[in-house]
Chimera marker file (.cmm) of the C-alpha trace (Angstrom):
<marker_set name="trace">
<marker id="1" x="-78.262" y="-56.350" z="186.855" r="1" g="1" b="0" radius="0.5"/>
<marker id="2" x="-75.589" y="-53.920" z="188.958" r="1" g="1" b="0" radius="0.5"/>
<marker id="3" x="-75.817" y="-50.360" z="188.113" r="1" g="1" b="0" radius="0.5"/>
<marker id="4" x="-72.517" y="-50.625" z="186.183" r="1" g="1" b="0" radius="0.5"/>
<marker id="5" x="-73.821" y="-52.872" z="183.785" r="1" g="1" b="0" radius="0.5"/>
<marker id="6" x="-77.221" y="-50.549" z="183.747" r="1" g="1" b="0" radius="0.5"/>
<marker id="7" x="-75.052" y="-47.542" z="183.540" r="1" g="1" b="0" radius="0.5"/>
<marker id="8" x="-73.157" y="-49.332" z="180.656" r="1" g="1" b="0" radius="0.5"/>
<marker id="9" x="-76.660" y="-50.309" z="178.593" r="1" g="1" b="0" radius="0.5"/>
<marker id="10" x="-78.177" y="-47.027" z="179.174" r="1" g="1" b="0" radius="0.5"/>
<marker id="11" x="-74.706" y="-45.527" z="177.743" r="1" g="1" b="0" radius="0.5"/>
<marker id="12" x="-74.848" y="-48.452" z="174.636" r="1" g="1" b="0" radius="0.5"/>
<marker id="13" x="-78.584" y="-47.390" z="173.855" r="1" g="1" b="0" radius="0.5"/>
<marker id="14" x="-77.975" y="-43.711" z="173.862" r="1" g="1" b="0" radius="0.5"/>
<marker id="15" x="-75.101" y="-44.131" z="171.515" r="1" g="1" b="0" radius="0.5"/>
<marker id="16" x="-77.158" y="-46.423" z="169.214" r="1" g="1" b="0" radius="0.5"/>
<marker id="17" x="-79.904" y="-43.512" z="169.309" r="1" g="1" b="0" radius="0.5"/>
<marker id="18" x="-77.418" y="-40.629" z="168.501" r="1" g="1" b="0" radius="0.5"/>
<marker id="19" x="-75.925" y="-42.945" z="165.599" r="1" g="1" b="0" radius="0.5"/>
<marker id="20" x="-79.318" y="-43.120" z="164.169" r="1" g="1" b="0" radius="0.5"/>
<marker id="21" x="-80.565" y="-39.640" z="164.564" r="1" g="1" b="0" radius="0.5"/>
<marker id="22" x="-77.058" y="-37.987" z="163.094" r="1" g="1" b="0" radius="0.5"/>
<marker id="23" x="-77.170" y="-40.404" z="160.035" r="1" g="1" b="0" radius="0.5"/>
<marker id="24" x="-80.808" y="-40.085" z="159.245" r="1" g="1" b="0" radius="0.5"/>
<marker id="25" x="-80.444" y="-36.371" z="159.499" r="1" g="1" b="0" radius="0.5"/>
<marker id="26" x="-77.552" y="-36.523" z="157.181" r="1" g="1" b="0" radius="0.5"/>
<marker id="27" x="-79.783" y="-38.594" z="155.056" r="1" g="1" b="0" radius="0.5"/>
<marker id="28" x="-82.699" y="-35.712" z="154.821" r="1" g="1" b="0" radius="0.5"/>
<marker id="29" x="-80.408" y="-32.630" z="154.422" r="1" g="1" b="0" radius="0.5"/>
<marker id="30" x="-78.394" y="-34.686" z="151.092" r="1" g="1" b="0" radius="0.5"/>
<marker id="31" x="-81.939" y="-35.340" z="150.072" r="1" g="1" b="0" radius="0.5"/>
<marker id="32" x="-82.760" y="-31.839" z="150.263" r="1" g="1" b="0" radius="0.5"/>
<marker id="33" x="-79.693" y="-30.536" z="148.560" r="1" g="1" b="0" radius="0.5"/>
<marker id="34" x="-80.849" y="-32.536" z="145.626" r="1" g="1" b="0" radius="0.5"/>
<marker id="35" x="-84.349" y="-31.361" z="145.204" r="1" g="1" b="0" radius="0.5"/>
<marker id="36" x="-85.093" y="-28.939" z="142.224" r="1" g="1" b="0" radius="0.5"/>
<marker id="37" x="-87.609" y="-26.104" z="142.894" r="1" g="1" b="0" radius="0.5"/>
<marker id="38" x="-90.441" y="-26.223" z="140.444" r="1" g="1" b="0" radius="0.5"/>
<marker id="39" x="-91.687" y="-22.937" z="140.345" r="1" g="1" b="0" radius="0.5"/>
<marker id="40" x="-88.425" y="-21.816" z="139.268" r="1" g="1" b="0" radius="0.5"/>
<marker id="41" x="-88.861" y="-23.024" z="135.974" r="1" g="1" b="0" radius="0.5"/>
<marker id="42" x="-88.255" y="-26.226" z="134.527" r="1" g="1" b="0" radius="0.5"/>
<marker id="43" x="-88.743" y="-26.688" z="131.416" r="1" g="1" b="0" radius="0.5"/>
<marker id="44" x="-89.597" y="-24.391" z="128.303" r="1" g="1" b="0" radius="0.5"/>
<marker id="45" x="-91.658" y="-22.950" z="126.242" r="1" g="1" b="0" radius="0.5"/>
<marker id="46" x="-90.814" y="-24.633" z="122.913" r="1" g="1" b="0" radius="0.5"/>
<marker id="47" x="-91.634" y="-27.981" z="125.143" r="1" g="1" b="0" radius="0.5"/>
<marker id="48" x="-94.871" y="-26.778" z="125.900" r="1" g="1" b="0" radius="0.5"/>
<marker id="49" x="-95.998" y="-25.745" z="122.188" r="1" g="1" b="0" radius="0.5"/>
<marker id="50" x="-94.496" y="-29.004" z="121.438" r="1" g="1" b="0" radius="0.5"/>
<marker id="51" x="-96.714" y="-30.833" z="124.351" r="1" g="1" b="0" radius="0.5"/>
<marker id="52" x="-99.722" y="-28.835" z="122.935" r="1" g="1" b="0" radius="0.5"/>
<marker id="53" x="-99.713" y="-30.200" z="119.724" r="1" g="1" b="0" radius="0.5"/>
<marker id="54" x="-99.309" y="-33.727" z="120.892" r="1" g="1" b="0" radius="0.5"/>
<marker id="55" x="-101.870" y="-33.659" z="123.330" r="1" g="1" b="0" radius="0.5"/>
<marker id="56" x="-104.370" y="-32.306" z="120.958" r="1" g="1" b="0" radius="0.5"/>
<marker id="57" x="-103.677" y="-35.726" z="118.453" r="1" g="1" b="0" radius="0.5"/>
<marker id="58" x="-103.080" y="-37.754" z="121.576" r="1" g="1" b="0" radius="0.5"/>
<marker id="59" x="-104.979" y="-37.266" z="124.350" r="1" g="1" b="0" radius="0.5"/>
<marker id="60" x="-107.588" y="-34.147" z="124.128" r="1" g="1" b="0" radius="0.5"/>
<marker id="61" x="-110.428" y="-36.888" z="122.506" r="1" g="1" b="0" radius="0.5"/>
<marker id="62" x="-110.099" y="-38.326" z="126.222" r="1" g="1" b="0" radius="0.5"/>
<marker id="63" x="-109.247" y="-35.190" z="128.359" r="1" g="1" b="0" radius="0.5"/>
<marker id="64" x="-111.065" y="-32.839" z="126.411" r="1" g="1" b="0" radius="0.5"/>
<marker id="65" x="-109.524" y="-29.664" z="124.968" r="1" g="1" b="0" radius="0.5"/>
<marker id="66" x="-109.532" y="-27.934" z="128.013" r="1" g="1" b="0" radius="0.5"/>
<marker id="67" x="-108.126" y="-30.708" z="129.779" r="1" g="1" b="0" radius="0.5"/>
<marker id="68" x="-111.269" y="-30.986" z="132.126" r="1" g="1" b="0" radius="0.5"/>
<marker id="69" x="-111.549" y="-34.619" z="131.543" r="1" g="1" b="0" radius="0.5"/>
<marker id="70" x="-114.882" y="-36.218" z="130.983" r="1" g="1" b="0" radius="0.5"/>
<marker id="71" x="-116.467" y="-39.506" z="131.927" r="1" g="1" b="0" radius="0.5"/>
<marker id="72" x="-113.145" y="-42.207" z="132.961" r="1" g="1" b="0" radius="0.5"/>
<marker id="73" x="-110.970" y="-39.502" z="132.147" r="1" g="1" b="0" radius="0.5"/>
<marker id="74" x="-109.347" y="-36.804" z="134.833" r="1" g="1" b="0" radius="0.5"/>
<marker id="75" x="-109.377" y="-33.382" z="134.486" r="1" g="1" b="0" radius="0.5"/>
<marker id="76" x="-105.836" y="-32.699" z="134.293" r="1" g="1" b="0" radius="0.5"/>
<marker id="77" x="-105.942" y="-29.285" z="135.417" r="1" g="1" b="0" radius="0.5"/>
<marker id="78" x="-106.788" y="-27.409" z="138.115" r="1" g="1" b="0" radius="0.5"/>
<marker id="79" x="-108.113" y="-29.168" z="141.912" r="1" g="1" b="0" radius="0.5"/>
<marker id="80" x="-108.521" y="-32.361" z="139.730" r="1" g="1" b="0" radius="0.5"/>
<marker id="81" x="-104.272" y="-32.266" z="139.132" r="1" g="1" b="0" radius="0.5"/>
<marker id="82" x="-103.637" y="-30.797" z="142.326" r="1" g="1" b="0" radius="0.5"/>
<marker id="83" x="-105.370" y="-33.349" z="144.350" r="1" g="1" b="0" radius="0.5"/>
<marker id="84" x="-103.601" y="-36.207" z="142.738" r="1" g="1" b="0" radius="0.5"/>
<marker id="85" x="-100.213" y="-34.502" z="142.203" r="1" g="1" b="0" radius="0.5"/>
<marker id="86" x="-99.489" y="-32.133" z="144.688" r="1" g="1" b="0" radius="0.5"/>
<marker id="87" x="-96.751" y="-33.667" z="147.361" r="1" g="1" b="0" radius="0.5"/>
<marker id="88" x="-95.774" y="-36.390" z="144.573" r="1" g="1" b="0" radius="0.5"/>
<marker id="89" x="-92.564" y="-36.128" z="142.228" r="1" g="1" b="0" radius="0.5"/>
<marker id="90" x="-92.606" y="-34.900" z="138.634" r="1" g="1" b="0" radius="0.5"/>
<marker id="91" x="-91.000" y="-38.615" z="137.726" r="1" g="1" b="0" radius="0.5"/>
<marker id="92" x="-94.943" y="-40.049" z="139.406" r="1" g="1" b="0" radius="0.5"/>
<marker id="93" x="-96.558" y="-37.898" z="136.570" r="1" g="1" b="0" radius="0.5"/>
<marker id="94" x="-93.826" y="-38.666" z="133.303" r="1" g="1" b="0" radius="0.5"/>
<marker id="95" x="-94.294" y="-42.454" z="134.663" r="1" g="1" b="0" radius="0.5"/>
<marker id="96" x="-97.908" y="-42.449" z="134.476" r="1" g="1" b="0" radius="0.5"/>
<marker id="97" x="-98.119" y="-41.257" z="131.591" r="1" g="1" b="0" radius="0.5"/>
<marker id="98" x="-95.318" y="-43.009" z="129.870" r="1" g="1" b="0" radius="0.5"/>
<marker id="99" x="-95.967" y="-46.648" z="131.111" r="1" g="1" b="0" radius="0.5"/>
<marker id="100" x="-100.143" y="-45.575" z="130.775" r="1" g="1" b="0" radius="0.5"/>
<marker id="101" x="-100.900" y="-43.718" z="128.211" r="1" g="1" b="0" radius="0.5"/>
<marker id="102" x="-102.469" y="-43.346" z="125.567" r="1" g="1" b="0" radius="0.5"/>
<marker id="103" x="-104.782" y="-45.759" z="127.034" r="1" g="1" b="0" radius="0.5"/>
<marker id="104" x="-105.210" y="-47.514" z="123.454" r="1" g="1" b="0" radius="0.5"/>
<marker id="105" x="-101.201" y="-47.877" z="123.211" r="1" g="1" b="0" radius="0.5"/>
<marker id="106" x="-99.414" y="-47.267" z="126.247" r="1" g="1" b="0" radius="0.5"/>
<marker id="107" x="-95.514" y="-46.166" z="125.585" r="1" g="1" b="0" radius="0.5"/>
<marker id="108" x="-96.428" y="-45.870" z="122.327" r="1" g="1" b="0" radius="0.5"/>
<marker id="109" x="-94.794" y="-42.235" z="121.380" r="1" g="1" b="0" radius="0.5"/>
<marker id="110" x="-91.147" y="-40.843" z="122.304" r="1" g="1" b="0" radius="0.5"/>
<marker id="111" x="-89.357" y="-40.042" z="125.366" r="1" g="1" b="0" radius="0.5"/>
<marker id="112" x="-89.402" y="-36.535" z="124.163" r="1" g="1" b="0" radius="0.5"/>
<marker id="113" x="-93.391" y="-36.329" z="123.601" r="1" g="1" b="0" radius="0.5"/>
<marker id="114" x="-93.697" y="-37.681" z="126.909" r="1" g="1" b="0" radius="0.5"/>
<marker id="115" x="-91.363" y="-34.987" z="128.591" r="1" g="1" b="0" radius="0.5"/>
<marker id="116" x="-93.243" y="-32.120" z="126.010" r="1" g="1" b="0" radius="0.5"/>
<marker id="117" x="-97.214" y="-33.838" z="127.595" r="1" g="1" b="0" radius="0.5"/>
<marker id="118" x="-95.438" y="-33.248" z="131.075" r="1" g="1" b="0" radius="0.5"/>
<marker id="119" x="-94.718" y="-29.450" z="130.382" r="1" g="1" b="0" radius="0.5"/>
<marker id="120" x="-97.684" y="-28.946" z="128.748" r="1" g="1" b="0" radius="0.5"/>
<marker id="121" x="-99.221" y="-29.971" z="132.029" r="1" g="1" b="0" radius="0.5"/>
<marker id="122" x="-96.993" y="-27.964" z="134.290" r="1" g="1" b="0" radius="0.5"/>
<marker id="123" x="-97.717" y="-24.934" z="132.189" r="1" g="1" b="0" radius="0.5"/>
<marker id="124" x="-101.128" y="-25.054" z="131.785" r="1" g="1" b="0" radius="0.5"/>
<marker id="125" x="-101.333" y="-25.480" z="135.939" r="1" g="1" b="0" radius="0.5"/>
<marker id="126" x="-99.717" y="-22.436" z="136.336" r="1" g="1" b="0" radius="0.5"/>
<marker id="127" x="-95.903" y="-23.597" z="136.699" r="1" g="1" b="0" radius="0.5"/>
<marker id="128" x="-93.869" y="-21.452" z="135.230" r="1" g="1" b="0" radius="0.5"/>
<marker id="129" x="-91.268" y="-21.679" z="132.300" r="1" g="1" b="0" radius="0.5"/>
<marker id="130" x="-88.144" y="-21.473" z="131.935" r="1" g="1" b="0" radius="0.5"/>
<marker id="131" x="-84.221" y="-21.715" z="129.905" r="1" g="1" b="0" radius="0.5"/>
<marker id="132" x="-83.957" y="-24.954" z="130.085" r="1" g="1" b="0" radius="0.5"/>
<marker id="133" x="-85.166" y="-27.659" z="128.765" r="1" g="1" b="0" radius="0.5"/>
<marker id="134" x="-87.351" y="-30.482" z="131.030" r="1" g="1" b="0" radius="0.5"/>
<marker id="135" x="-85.225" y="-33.907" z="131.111" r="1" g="1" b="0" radius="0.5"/>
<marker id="136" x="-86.691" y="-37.088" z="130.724" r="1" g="1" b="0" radius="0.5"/>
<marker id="137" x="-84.359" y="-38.814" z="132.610" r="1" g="1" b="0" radius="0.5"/>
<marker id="138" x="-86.579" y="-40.487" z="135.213" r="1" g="1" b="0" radius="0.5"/>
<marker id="139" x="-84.224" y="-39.824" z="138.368" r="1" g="1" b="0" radius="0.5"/>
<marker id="140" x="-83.854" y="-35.984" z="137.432" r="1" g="1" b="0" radius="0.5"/>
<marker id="141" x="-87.617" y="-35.896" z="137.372" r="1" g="1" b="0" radius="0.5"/>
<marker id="142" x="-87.838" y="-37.339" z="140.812" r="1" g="1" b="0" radius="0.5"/>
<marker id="143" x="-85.634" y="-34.789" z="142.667" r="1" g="1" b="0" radius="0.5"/>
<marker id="144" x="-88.503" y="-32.354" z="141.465" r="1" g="1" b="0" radius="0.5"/>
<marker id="145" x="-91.951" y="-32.165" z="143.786" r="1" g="1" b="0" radius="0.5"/>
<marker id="146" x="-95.056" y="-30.967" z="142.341" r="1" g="1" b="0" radius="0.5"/>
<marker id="147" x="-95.785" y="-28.135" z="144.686" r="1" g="1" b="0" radius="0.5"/>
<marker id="148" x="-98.390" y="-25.270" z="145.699" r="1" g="1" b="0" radius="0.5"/>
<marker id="149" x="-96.643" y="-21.810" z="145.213" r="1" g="1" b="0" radius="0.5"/>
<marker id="150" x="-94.707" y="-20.727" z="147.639" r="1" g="1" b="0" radius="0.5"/>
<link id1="1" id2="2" r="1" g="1" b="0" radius="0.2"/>
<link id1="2" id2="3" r="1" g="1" b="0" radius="0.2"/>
<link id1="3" id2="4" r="1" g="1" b="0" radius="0.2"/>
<link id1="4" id2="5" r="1" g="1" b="0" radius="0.2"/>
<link id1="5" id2="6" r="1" g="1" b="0" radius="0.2"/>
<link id1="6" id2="7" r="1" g="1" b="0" radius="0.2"/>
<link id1="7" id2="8" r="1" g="1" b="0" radius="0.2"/>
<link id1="8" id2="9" r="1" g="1" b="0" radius="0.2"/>
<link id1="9" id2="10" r="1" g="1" b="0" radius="0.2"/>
<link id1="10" id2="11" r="1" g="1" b="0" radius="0.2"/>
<link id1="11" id2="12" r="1" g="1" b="0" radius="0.2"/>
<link id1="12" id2="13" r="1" g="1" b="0" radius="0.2"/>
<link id1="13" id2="14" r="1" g="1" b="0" radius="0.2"/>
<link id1="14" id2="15" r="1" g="1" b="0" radius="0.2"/>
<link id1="15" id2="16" r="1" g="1" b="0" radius="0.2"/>
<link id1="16" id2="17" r="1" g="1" b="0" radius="0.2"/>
<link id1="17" id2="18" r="1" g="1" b="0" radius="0.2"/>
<link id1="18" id2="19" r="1" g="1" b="0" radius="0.2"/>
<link id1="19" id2="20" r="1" g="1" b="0" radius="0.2"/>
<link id1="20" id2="21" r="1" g="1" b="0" radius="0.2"/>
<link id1="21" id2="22" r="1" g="1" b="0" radius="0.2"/>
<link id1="22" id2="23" r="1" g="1" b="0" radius="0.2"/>
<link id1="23" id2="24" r="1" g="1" b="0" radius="0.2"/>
<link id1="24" id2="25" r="1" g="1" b="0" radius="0.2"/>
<link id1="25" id2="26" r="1" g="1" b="0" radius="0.2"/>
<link id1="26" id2="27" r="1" g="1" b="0" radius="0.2"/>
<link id1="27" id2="28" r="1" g="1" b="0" radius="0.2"/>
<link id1="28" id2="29" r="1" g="1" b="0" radius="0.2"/>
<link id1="29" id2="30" r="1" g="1" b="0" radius="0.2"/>
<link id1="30" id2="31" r="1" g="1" b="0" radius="0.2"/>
<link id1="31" id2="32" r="1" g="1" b="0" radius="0.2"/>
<link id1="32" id2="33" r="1" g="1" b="0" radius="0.2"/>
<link id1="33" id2="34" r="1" g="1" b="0" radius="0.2"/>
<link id1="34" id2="35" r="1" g="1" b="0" radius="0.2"/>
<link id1="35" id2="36" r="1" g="1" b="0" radius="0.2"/>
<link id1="36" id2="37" r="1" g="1" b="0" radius="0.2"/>
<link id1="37" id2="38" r="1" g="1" b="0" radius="0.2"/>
<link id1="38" id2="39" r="1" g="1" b="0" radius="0.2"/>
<link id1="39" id2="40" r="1" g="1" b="0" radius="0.2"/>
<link id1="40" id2="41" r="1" g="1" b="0" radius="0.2"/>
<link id1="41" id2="42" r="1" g="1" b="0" radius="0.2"/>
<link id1="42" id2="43" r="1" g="1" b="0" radius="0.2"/>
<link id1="43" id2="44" r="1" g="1" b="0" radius="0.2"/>
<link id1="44" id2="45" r="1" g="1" b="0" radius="0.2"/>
<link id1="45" id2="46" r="1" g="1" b="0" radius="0.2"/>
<link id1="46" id2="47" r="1" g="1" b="0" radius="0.2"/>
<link id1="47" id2="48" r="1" g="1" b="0" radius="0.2"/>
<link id1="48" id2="49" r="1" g="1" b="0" radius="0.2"/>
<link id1="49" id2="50" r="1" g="1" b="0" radius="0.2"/>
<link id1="50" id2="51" r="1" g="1" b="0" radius="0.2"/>
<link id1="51" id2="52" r="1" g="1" b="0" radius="0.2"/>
<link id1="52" id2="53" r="1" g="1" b="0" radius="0.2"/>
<link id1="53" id2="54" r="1" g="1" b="0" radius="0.2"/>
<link id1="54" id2="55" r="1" g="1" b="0" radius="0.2"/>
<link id1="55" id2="56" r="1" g="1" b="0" radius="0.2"/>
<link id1="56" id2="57" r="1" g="1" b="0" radius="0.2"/>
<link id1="57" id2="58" r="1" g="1" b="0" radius="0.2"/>
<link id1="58" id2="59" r="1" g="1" b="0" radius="0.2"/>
<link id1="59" id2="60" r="1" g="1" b="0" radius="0.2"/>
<link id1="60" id2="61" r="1" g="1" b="0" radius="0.2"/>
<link id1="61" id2="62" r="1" g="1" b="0" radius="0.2"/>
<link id1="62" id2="63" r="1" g="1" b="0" radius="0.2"/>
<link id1="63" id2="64" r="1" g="1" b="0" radius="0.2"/>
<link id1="64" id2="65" r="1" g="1" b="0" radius="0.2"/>
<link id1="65" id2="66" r="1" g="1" b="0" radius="0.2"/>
<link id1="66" id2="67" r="1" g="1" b="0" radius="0.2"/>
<link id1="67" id2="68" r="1" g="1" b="0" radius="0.2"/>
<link id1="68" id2="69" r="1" g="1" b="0" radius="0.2"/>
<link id1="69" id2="70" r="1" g="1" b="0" radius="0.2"/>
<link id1="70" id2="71" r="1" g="1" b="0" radius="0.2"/>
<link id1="71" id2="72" r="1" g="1" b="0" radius="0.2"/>
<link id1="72" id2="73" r="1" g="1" b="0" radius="0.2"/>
<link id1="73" id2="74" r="1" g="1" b="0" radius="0.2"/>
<link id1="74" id2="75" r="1" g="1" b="0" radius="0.2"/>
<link id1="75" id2="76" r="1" g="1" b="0" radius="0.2"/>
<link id1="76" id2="77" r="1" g="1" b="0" radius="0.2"/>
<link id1="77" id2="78" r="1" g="1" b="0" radius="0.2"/>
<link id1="78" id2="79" r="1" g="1" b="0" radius="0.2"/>
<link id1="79" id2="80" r="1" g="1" b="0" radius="0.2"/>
<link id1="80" id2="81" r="1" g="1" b="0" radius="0.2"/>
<link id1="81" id2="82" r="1" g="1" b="0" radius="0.2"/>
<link id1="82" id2="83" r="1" g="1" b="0" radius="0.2"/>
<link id1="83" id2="84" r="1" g="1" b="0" radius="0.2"/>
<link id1="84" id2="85" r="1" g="1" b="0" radius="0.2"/>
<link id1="85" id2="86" r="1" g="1" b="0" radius="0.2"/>
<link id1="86" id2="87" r="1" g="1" b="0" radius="0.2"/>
<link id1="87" id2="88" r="1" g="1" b="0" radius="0.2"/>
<link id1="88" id2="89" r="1" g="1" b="0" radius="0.2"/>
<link id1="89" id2="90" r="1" g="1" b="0" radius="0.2"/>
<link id1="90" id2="91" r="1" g="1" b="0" radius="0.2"/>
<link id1="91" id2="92" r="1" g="1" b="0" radius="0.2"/>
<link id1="92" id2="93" r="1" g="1" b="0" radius="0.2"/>
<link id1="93" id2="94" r="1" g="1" b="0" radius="0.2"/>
<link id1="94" id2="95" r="1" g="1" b="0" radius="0.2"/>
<link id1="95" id2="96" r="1" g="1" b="0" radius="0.2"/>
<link id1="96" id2="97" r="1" g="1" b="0" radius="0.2"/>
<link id1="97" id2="98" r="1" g="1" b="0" radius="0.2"/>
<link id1="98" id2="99" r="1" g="1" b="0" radius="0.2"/>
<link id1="99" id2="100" r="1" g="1" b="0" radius="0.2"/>
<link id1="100" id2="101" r="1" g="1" b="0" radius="0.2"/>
<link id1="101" id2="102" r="1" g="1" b="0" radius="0.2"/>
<link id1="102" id2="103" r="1" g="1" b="0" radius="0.2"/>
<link id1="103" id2="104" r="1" g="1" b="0" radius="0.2"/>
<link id1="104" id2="105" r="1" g="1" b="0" radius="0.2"/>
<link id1="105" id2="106" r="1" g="1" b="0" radius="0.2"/>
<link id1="106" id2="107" r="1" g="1" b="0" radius="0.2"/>
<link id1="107" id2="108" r="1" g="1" b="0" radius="0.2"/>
<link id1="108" id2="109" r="1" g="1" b="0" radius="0.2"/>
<link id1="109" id2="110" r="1" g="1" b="0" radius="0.2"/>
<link id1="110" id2="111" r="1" g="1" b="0" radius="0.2"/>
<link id1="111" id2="112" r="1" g="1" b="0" radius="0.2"/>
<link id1="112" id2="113" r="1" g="1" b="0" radius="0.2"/>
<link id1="113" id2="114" r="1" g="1" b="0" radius="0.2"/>
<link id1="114" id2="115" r="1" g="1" b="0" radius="0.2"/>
<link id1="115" id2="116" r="1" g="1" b="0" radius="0.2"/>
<link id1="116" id2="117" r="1" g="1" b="0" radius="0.2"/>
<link id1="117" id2="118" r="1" g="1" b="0" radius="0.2"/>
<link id1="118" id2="119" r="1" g="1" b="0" radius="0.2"/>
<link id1="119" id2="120" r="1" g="1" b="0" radius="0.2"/>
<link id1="120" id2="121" r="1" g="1" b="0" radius="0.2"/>
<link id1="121" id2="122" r="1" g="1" b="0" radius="0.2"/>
<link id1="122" id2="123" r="1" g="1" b="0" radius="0.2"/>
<link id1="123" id2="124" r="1" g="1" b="0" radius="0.2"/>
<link id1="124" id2="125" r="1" g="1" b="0" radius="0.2"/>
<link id1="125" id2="126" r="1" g="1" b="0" radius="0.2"/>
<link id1="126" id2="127" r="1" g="1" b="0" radius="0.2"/>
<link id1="127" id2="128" r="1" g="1" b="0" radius="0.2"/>
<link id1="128" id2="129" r="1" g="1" b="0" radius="0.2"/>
<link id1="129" id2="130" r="1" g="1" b="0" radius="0.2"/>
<link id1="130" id2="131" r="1" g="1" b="0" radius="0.2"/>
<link id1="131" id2="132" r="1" g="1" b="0" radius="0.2"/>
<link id1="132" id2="133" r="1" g="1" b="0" radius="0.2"/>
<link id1="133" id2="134" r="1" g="1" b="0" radius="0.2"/>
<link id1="134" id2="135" r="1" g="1" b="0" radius="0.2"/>
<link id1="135" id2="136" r="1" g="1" b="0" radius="0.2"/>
<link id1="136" id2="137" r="1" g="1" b="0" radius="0.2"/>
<link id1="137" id2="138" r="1" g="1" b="0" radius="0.2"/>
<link id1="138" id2="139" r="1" g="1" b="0" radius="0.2"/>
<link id1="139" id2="140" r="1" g="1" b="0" radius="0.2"/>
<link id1="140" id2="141" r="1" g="1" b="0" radius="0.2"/>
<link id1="141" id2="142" r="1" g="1" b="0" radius="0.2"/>
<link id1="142" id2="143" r="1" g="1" b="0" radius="0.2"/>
<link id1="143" id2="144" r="1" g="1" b="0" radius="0.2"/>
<link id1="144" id2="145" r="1" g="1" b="0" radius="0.2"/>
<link id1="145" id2="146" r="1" g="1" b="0" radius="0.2"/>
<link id1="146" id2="147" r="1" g="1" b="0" radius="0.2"/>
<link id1="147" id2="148" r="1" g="1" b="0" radius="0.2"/>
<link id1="148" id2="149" r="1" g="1" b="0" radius="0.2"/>
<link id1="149" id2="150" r="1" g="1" b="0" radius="0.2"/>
</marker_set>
């Protein structure tokens, strides 16, 4: 090989490179631009009294009233949520539980009971409230990451 055409595949290979690094960085900021911040309040507090009440006929003779968890079942608060959720999306969690739970008859209640469990969670893990109301449209819920407090 001459050093033109080394010159020339050097020159191909760093234009590749720079194709790939501009479009994957394009890639990451539109990703960011679509993520929702969680601690700024996501879903409300008539969800959560709504969530309440369905987890105590649903789920709190498996999670326990305090949401602790006992025997099979996770605590869903606390380390016990934060080791499993933290760094996942809030679609991860609504998934789980819709496609999962209750373990008797999973998918068994509403969209909307689903979305209510998933604020009940949130709030009861210290995420805040807020003026609107929590989606359960499963691609709205994945722009939002369960996160530590900033």
């Amino acid at each position: 090989m001459n050093k033109r055409s080394l010159k020339l595949a050097v020159s191909w290979l760093l234009a590749i490179g720079l194709a790939i690094f501009v479009f994957s960085s394009t890639q990451r900021l539109e990703a960011q631009d679509t993520v929702v911040d969680i601690w700024q309040g996501i879903y409300t507090d008539d969800q959560v009294t709504r969530g309440a009440s369905t987890y105590q006929t649903e789920c709190a003779s498996c999670h326990r009233e305090d949401l602790t968890g006992q025997d099979m079942s996770p605590s869903l608060v606390g380390i016990g949520f934060s080791f499993k959720w933290e760094g996942r999306n809030l679609q991860e969690l609504y998934a789980s539980m819709r496609y999962g739970m209750p373990q008797s008859a999973p998918g068994s209640l509403s969209n909307s009971a689903y979305v209510d469990l998933t604020a009940f969670l949130l709030s009861r893990n210290g995420y805040p409230a807020g003026n609107a109301e929590l989606s359960a449209d499963e691609n709205e819920l994945a722009k939002i990451e369960i996160s530590r407090q900033p």
